[in-house]
Phi, psi and omega in degrees: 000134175286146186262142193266126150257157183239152171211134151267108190225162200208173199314293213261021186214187159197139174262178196181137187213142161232150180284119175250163184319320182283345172117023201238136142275125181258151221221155153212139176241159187057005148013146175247118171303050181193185209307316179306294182304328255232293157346282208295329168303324190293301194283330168273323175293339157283301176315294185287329208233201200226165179305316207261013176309198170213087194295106172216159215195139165288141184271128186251047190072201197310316200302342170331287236283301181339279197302308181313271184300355170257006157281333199273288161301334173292000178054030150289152186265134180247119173241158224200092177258138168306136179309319204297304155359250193328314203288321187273344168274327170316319222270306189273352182244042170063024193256139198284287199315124138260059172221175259276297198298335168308319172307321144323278191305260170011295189301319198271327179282334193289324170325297189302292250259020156238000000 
């Protein structure tokens, strides 16, 4: 199974959730949307993930675009989904709770099953 990271990102932060096998999510919060944080991901995705993820994000006006194109370089696969997505998949899996880690996670199960 390919592994999914989901990112929740906002101007100055981004949260970041993966699915793991037993069915539990592994989650990191608050990230700093810049050079520094863009590391500590790095360094949590050779801990967590595999060469072959698949990194996916909602587009969020700009704030996307940083994180996105250093990812890009880092030779991860980047998907970029429309909110309208994310937000009609929420919809459809009853979900209430909004906030940045719920959120991850979601960005991250919509990733696996499409």
């Amino acid at each position: 199974m390919t592994i999914v990271v989901g990112i929740d990102i906002a101007k100055h932060s981004f949260d970041i959730a993966t699915l793991q096998n037993n069915g539990k999510y592994r989650t990191k919060a608050k990230l700093s949307n810049d050079a520094a944080g863009f590391q500590a991901f790095q360094q949590w995705l050779l801990k967590y993930a595999e060469a072959d993820a698949w990194i996916v994000m909602e587009a969020t006006g700009i704030y996307h675009e940083a994180l996105a194109e250093w990812l890009f370089k880092q030779d991860y696969r980047v998907c970029i989904l429309n909110p309208a997505q994310v937000a009609y998949y929420a919809r459809s899996q009853l979900q209430r709770v909004k906030t940045d880690k719920v959120d991850a996670k979601l960005i991250a199960d919509y990733g696996n099953r499409h």
